[in-house]
C-alpha angles and dihedrals in degrees: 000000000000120000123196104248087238086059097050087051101042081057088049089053091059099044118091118257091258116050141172107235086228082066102052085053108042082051086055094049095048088055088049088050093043090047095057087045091065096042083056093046094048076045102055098240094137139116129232113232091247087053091057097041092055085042104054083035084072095061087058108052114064 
C-alpha cells in the first residue's frame, strides 16, 4: 500500500490528540479497502442485487 504524504496527514488531522496506534492503523487499512472498493466499482467488477441474492441463497440450500 502506498499512501500521498497530503493524504497521511490529512488522516492525522482528523484523528483526536490522543490516539491508540491500532487506530491509526485499522483507519489506514479501511482507506486502503475503500479505496479498492471504488477501483472495483470505476472497473465493473460489481454484482447486481439480484446476482448476490441468487449467490448467498446457495449457502443456504443443501
Amino acid at each position: 500500500m502506498r499512501i500521498e504524504k497530503q493524504e497521511l496527514l490529512k488522516l492525522m488531522e482528523d484523528l483526536p490528540d490522543q490516539v491508540e496506534v491500532d487506530e491509526v492503523f485499522y483507519r489506514l487499512y479501511l482507506r486502503e479497502k475503500l479505496n479498492a472498493a471504488e477501483e472495483d466499482v470505476r472497473a465493473g467488477r460489481v454484482l447486481s442485487h439480484e446476482e448476490v441474492v441468487a449467490e448467498t441463497a446457495k449457502w443456504f440450500i443443501d
